[in-house]
PyMOL Python script that loads the backbone (N, CA, C, O; Angstrom):
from pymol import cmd

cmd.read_pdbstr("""\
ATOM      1  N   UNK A   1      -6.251   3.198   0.680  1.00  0.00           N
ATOM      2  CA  UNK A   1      -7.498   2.705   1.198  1.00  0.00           C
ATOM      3  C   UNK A   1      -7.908   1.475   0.390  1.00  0.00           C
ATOM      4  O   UNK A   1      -8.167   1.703  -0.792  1.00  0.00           O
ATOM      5  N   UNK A   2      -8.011   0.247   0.802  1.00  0.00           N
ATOM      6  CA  UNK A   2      -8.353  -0.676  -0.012  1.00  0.00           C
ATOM      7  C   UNK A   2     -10.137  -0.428   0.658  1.00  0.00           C
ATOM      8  O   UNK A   2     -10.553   0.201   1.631  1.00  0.00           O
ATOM      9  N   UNK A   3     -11.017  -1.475  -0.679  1.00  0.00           N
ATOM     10  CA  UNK A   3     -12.006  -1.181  -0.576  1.00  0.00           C
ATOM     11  C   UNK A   3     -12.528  -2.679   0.087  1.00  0.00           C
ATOM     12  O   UNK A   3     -11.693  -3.567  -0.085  1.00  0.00           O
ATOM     13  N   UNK A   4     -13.968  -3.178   0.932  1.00  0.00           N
ATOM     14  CA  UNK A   4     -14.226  -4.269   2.015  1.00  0.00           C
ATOM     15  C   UNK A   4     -13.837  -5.521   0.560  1.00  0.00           C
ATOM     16  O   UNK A   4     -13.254  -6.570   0.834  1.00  0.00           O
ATOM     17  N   UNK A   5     -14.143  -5.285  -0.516  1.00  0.00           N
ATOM     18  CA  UNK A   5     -13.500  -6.897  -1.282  1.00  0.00           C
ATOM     19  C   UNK A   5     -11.948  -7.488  -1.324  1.00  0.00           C
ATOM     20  O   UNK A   5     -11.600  -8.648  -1.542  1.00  0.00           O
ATOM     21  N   UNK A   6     -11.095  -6.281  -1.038  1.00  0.00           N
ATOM     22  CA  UNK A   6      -9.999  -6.748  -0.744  1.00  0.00           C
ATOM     23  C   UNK A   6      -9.270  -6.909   0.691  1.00  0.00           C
ATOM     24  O   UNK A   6      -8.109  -7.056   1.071  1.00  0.00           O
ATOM     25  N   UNK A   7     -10.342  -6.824   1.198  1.00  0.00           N
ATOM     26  CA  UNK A   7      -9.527  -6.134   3.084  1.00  0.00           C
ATOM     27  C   UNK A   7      -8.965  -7.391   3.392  1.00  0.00           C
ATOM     28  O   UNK A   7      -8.110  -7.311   4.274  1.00  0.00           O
ATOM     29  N   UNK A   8      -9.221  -8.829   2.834  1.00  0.00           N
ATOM     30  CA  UNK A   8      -8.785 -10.378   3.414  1.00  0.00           C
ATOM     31  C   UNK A   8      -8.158 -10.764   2.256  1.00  0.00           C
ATOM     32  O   UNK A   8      -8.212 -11.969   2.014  1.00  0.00           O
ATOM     33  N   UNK A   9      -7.540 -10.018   1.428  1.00  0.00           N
ATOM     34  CA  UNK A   9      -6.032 -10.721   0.672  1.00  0.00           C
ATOM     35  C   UNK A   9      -4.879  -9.855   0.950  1.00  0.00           C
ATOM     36  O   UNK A   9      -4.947  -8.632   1.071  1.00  0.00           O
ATOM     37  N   UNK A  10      -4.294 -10.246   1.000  1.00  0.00           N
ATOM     38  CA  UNK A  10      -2.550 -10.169   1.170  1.00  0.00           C
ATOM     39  C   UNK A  10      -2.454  -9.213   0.062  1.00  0.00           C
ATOM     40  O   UNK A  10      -2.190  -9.601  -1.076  1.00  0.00           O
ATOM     41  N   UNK A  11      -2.645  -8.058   0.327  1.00  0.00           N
ATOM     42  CA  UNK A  11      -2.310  -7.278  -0.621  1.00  0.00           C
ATOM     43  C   UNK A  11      -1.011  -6.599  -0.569  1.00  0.00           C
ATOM     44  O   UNK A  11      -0.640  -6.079  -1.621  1.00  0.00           O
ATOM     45  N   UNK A  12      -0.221  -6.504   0.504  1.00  0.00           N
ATOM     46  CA  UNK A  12       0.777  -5.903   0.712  1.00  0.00           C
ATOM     47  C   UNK A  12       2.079  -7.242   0.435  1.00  0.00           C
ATOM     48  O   UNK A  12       3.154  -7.388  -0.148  1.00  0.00           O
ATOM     49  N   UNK A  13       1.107  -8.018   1.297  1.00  0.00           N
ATOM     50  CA  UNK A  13       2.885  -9.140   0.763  1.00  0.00           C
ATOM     51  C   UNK A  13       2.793  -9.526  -0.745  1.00  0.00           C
ATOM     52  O   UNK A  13       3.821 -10.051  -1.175  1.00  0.00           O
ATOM     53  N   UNK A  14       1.839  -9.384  -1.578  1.00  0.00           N
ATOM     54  CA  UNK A  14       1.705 -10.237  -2.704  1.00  0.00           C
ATOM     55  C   UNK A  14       2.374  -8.664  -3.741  1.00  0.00           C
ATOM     56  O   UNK A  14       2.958  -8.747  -4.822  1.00  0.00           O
ATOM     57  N   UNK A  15       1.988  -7.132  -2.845  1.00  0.00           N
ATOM     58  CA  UNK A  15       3.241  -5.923  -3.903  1.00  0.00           C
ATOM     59  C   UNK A  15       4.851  -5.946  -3.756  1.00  0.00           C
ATOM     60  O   UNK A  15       5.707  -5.485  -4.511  1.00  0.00           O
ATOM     61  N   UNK A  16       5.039  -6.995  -1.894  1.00  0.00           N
ATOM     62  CA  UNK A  16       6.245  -7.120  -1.679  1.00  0.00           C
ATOM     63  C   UNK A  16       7.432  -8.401  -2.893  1.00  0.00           C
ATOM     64  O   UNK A  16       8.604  -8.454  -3.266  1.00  0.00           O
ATOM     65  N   UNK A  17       6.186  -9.176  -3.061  1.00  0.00           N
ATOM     66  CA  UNK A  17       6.743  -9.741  -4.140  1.00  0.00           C
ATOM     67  C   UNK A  17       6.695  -9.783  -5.190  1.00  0.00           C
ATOM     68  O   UNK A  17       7.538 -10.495  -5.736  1.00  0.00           O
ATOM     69  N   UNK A  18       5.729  -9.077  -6.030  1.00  0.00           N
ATOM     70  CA  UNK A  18       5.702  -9.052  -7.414  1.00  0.00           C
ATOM     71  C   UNK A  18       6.795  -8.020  -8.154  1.00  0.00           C
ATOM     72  O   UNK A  18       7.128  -8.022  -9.339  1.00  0.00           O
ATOM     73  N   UNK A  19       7.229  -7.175  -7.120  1.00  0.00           N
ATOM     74  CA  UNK A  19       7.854  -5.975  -7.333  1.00  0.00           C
ATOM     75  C   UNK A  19       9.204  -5.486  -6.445  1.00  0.00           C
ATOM     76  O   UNK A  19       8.996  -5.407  -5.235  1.00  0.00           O
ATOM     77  N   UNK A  20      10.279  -5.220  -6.810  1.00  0.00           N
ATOM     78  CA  UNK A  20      11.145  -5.214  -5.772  1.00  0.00           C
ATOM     79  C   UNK A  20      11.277  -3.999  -5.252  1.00  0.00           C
ATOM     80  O   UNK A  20      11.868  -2.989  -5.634  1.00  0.00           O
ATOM     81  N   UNK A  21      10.564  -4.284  -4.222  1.00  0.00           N
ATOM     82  CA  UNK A  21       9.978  -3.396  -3.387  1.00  0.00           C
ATOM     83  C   UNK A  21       9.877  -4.136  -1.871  1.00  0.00           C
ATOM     84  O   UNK A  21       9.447  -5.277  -1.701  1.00  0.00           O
ATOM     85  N   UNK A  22      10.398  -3.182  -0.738  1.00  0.00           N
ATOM     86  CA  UNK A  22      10.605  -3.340   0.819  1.00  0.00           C
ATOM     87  C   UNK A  22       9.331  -2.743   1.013  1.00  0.00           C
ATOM     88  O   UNK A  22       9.208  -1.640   0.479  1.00  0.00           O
ATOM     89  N   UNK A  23       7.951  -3.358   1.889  1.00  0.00           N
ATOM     90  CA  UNK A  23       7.291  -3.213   2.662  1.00  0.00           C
ATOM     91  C   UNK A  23       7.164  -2.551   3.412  1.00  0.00           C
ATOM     92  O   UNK A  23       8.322  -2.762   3.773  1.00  0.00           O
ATOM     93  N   UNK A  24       6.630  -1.422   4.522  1.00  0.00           N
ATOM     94  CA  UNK A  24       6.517  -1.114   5.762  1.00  0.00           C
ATOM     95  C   UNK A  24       5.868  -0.387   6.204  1.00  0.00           C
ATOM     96  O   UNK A  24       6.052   0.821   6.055  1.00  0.00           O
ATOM     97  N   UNK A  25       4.831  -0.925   6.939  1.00  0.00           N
ATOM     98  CA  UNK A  25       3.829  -0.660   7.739  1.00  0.00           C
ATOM     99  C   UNK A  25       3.796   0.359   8.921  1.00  0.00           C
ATOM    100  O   UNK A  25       4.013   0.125  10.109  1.00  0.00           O
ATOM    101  N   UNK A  26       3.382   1.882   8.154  1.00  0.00           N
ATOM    102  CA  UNK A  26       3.526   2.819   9.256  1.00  0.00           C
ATOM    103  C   UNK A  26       2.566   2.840  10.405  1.00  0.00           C
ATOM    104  O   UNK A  26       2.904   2.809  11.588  1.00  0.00           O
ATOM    105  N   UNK A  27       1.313   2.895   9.942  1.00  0.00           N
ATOM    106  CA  UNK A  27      -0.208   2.924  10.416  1.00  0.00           C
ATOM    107  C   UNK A  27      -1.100   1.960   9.984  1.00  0.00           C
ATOM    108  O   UNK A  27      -0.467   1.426   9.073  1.00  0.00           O
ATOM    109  N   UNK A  28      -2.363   1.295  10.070  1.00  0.00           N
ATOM    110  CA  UNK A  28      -3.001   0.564   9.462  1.00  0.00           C
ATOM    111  C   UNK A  28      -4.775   0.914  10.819  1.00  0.00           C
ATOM    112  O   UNK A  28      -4.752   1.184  12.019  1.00  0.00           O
ATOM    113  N   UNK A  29      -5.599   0.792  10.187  1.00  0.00           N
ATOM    114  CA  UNK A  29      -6.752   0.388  10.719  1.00  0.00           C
ATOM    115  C   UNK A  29      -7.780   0.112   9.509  1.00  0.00           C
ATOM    116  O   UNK A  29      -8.065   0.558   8.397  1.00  0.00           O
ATOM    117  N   UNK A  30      -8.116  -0.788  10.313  1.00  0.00           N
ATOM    118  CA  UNK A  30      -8.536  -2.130   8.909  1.00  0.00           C
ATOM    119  C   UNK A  30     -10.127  -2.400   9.792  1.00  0.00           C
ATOM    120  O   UNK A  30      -9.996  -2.512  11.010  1.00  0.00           O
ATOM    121  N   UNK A  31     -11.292  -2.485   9.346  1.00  0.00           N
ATOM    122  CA  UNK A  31     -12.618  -3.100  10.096  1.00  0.00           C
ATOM    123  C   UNK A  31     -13.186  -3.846   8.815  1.00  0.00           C
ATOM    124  O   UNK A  31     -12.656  -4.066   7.726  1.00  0.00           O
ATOM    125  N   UNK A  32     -14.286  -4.121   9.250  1.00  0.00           N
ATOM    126  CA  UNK A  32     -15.393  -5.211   7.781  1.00  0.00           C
ATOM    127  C   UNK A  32     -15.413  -4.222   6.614  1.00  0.00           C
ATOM    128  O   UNK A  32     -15.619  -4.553   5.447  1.00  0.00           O
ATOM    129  N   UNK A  33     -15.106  -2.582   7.176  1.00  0.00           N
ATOM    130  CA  UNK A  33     -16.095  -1.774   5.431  1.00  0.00           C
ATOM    131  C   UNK A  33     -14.681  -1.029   5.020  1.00  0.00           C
ATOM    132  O   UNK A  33     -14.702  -0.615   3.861  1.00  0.00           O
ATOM    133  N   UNK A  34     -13.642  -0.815   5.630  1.00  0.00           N
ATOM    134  CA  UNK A  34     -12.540  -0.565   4.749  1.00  0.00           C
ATOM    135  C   UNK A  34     -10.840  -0.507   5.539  1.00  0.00           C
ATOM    136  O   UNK A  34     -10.538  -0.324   6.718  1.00  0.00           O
ATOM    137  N   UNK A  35     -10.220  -0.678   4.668  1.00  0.00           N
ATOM    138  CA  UNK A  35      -8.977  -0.952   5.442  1.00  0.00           C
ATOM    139  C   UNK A  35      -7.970   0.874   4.855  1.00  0.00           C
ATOM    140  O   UNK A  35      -7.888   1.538   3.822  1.00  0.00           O
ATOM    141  N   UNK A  36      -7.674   0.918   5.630  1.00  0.00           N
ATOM    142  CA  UNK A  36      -6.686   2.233   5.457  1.00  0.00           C
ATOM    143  C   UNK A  36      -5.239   2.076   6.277  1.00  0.00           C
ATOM    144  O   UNK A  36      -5.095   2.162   7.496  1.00  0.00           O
ATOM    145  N   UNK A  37      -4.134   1.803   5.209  1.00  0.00           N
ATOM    146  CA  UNK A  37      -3.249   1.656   5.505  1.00  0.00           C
ATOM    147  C   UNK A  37      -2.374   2.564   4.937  1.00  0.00           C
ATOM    148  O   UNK A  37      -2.455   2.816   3.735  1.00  0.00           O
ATOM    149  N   UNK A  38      -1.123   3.357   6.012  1.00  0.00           N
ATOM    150  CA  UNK A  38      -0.405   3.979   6.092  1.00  0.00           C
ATOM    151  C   UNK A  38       1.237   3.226   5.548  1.00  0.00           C
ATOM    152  O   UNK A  38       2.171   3.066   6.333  1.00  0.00           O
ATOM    153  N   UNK A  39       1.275   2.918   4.351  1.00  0.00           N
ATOM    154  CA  UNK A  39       2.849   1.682   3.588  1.00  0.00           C
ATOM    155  C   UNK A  39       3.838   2.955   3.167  1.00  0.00           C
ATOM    156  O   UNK A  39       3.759   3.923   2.411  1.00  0.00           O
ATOM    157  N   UNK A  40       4.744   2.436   4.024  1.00  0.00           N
ATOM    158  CA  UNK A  40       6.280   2.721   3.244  1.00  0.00           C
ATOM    159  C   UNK A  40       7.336   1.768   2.183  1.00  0.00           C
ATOM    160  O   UNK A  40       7.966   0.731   2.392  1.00  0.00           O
ATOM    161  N   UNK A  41       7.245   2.334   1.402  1.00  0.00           N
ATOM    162  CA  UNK A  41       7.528   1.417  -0.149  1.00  0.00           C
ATOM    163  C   UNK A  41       9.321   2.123  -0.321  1.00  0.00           C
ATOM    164  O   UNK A  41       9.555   3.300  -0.592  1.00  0.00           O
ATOM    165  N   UNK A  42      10.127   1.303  -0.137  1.00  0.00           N
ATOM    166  CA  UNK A  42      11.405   1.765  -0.724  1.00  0.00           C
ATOM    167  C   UNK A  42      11.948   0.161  -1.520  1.00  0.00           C
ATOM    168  O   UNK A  42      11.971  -1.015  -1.156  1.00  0.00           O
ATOM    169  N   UNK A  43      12.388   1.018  -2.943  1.00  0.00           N
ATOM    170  CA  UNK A  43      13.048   0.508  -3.829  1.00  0.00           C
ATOM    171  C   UNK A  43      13.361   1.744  -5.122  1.00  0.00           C
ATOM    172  O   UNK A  43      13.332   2.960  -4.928  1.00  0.00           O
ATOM    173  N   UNK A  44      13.597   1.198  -6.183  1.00  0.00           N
ATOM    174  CA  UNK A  44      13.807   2.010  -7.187  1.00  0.00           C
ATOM    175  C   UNK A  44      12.370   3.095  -7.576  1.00  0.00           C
ATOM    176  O   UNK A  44      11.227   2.703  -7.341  1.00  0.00           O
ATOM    177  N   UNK A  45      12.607   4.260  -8.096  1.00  0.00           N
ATOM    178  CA  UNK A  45      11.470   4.948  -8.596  1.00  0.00           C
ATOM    179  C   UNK A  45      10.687   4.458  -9.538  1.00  0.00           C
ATOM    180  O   UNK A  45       9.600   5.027  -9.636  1.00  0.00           O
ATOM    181  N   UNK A  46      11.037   2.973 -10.767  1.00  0.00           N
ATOM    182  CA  UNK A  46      10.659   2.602 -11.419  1.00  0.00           C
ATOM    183  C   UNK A  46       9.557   1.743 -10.645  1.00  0.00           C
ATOM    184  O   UNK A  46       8.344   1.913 -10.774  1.00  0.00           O
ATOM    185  N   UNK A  47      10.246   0.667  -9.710  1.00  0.00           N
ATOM    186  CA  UNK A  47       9.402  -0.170  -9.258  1.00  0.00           C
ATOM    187  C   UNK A  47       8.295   0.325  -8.194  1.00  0.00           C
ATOM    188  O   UNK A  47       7.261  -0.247  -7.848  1.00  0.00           O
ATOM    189  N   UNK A  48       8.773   1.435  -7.826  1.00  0.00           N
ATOM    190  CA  UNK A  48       7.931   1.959  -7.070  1.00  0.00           C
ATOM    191  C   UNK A  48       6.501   2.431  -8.005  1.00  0.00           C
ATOM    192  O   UNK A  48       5.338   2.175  -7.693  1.00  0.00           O
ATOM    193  N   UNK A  49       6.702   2.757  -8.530  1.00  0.00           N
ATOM    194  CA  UNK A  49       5.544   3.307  -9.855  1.00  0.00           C
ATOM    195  C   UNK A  49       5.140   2.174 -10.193  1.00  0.00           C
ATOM    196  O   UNK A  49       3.995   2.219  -9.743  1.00  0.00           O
ATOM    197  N   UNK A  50       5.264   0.991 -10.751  1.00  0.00           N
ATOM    198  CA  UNK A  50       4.869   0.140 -10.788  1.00  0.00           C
ATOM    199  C   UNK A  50       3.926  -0.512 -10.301  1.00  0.00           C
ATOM    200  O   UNK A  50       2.856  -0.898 -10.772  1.00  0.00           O
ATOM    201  N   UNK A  51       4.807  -0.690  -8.473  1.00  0.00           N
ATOM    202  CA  UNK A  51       3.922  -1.040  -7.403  1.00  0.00           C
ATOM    203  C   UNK A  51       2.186  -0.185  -7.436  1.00  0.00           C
ATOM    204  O   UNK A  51       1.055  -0.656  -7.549  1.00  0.00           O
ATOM    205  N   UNK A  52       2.493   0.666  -7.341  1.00  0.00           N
ATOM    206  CA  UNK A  52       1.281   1.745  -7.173  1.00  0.00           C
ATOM    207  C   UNK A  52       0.453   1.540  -8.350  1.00  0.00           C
ATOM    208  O   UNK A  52      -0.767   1.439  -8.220  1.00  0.00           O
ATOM    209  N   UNK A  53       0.967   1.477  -9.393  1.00  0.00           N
ATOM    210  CA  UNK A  53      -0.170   1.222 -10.853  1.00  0.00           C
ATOM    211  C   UNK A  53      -0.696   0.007 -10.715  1.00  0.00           C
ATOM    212  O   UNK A  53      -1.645  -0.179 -11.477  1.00  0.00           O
ATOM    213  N   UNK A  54      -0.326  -1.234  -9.754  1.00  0.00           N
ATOM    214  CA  UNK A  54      -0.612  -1.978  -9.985  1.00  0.00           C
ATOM    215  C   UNK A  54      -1.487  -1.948  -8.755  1.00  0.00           C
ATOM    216  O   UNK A  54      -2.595  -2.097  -9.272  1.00  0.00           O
ATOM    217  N   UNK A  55      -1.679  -1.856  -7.546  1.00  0.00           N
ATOM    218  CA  UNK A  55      -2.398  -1.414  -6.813  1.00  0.00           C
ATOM    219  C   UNK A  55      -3.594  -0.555  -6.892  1.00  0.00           C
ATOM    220  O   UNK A  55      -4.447  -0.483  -6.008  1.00  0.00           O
ATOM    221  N   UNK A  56      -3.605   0.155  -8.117  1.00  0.00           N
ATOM    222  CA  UNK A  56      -4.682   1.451  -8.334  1.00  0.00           C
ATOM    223  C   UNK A  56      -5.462   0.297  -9.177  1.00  0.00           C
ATOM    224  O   UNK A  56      -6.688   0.269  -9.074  1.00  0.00           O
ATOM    225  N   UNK A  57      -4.714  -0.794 -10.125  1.00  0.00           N
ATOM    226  CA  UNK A  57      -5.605  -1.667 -10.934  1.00  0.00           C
ATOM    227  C   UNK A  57      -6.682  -2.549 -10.095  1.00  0.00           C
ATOM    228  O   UNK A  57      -7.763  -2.856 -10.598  1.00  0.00           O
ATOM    229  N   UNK A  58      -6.393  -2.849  -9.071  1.00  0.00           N
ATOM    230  CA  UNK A  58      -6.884  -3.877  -8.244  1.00  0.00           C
ATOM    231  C   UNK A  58      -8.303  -2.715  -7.575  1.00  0.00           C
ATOM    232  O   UNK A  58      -9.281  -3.409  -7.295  1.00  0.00           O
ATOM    233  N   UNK A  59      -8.460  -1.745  -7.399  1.00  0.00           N
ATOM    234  CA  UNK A  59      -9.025  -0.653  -6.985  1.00  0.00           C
ATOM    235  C   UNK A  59      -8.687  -0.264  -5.842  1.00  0.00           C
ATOM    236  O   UNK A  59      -9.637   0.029  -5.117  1.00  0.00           O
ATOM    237  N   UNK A  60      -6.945  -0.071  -5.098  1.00  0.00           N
ATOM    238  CA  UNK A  60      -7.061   0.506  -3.969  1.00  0.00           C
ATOM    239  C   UNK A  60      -6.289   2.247  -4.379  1.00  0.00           C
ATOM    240  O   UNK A  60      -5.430   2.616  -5.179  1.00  0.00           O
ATOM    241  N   UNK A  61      -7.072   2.889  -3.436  1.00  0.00           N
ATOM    242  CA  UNK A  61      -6.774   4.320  -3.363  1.00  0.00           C
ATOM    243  C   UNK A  61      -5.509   4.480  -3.390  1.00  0.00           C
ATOM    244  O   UNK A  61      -5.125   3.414  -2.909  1.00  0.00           O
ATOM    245  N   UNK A  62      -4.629   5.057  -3.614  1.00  0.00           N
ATOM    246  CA  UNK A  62      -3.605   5.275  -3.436  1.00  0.00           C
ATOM    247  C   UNK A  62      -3.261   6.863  -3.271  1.00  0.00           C
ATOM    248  O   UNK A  62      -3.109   7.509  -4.308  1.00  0.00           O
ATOM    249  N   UNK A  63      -3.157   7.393  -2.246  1.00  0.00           N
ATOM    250  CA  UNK A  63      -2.439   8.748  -1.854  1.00  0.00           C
ATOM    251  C   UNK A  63      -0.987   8.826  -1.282  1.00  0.00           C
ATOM    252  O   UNK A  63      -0.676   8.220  -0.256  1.00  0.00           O
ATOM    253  N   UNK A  64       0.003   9.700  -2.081  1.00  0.00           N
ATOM    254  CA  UNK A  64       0.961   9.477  -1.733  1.00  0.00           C
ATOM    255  C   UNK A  64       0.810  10.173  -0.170  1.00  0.00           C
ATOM    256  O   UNK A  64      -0.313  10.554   0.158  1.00  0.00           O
ATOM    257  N   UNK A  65       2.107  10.358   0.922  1.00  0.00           N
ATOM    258  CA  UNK A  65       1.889  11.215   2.420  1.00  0.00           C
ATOM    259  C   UNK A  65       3.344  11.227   2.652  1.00  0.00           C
ATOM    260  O   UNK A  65       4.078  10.256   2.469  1.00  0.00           O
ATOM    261  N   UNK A  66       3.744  12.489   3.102  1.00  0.00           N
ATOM    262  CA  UNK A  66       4.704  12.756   3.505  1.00  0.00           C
ATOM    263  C   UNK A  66       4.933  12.029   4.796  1.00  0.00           C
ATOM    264  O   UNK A  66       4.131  11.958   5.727  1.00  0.00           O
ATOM    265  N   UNK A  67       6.757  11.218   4.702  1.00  0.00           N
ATOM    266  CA  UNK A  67       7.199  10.901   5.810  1.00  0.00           C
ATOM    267  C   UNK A  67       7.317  11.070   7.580  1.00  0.00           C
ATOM    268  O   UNK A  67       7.221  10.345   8.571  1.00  0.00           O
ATOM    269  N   UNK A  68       7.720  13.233   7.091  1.00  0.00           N
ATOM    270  CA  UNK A  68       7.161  13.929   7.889  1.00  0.00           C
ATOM    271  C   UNK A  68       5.786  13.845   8.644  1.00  0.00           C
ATOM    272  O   UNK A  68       5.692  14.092   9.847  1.00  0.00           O
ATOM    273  N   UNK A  69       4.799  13.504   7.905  1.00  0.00           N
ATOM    274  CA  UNK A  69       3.698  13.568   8.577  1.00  0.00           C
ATOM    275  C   UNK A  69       3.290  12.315   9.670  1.00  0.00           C
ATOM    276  O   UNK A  69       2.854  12.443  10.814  1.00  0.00           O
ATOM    277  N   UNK A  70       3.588  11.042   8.905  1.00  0.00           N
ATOM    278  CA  UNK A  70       3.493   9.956   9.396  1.00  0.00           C
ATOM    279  C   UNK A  70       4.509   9.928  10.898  1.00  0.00           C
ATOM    280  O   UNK A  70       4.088   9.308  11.874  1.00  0.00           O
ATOM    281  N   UNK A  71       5.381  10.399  10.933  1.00  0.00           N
ATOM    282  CA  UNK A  71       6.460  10.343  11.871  1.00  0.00           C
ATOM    283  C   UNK A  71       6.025  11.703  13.703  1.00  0.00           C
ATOM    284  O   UNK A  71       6.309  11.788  14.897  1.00  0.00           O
ATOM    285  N   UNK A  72       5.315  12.322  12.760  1.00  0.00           N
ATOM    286  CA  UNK A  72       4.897  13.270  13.893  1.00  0.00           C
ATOM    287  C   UNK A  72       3.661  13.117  14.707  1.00  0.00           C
ATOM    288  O   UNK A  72       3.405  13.927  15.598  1.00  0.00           O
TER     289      UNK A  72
END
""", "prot")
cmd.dss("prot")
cmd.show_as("cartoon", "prot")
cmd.util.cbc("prot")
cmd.orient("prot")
């Protein structure tokens, strides 16, 4: 869940590059008061952890979700 100060930066392409880490956009609904996006992150377990610490710094929520769920 990013919070309405970040909903208009590139937050996903700017984790696609700081970190080697593949992008992908399961779900998303985004309005003026908060964006909630559903990301599939594949790369290493390191960078993946990474990605996410660095994301939680910026203040977005981060819950991990089973594949399973997203897919059904």
């Amino acid at each position: 869940m990013f919070p309405p100060r970040l909903i208009q930066q590139p937050i996903i392409w700017e984790l696609g590059h700081k970190f080697e880490l593949v992008t992908n956009v399961r779900q998303a609904s985004v309005n003026d008061e908060i964006g909630i996006v559903c990301l599939e992150l594949e790369g290493s377990p390191i960078e993946v952890e990474a990605g996410i610490k660095w994301l939680r710094t910026l203040g977005v929520n981060v819950e991990p979700v089973e594949l399973s769920t997203v897919e059904s």
